[in-house]
N, C-alpha and C positions, 0 to 999 in steps of 0.2 A: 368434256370427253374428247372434244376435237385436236385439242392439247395433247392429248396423252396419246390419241393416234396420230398424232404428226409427229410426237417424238420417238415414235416408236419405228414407225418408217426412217427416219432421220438415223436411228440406232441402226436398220440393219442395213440401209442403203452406206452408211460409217463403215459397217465389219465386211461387206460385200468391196467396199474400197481398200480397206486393209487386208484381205485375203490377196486381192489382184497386184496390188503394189511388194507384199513381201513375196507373191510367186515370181513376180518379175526380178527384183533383188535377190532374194533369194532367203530361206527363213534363217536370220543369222541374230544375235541375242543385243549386239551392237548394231548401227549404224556405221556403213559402208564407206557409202559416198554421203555428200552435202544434201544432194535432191533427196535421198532416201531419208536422211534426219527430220529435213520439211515435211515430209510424209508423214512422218511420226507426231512430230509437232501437230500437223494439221487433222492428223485421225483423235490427237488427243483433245485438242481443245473441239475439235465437234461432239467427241463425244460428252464433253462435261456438259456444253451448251445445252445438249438432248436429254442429259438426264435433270439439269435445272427444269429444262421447258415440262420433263414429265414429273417433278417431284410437288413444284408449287400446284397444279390442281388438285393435286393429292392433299397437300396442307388443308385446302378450302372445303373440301369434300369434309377433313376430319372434321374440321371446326362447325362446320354446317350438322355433320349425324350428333357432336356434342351439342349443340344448342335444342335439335329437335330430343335427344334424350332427356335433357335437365326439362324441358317445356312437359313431357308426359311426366317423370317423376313430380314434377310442381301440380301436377294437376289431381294425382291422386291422392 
């Protein structure tokens, strides 16, 4: 669970970075300048890292409630 709340912080402290950087640029559908590409770059790849960091305890979670369900249907 501590996974999924850090990547969720990580998510909005990301779109709180990307709101401030395209007010300052300005909201345009291209990049501008150089620094504002790296911006983009950089808002992208955090956000994928954030949603990796929140999808795999998700995985472990699934696979942990299937072994406890197949364990009660084995039992009755």
């Amino acid at each position: 669970m501590k996974k999924i709340k850090t990547a969720k912080l990580i998510i909005q402290l990301n779109l709180l970075f990307y709101v401030v950087y395209n007010t300052y640029f300005g909201w345009n559908f291209h990049s501008v300048t150089k620094f504002e590409d790296n911006c983009d770059s950089i808002f992208t790849i955090i956000m994928k890292i954030a949603i990796v960091i929140y999808i795999i305890p998700l995985f472990s979670l699934y696979e942990s409630t299937i072994e406890i369900l197949t364990k009660k249907q084995q039992e009755q």
